[in-house]
N, C-alpha and C positions, 0 to 999 in steps of 0.2 A: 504494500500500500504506500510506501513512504518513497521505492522508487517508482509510481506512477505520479506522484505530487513534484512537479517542477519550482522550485523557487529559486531567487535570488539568496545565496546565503553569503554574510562578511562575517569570518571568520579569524581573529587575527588576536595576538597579546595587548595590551594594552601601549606596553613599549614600542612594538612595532608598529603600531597605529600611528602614535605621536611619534613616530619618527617619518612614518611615511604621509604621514598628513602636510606634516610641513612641507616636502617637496612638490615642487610645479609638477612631475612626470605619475601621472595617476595610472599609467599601464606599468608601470612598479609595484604598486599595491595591490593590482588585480591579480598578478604574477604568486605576489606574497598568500595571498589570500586561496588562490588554486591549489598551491601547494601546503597550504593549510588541510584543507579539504582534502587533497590527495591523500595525506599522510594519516587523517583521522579515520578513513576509510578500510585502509587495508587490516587493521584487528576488526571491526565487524566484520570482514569477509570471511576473514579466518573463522572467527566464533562461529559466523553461519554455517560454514562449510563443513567444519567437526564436528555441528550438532544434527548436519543434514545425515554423515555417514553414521553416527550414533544409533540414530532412527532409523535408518536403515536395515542394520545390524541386527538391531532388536525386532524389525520386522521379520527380517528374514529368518531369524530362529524363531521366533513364534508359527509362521505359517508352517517351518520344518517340525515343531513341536507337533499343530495338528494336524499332520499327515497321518 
């Protein structure tokens, strides 16, 4: 659900905010701000991914159970 909702998200420290606010070049902060997001992404993929083959697992022995 949450990757069918497209938004704008600014993700950034506070530190690098007021550093990049000050400057004129605002395709700096957009940069900064991608790779925010890049970076907070890849542990939820992970947690998804090992909780998908978990389920799995447990599927697949239970249906071998009631065989």
């Amino acid at each position: 659900m949450f990757l069918l909702a497209v938004q704008n998200i600014d993700a950034q420290c506070s530190m690098c905010r007021a550093v990049l606010e000050t400057e004129a070049d605002q395709g700096s902060a957009e940069a900064i701000n991608d790779g925010i997001v890049y970076l907070m992404a890849f542990p939820y993929i992970l947690v998804f991914g090992v909780l998908y083959f978990v389920y799995r697992s447990f599927k697949k022995k239970k249906s071998e159970i009631s065989k």
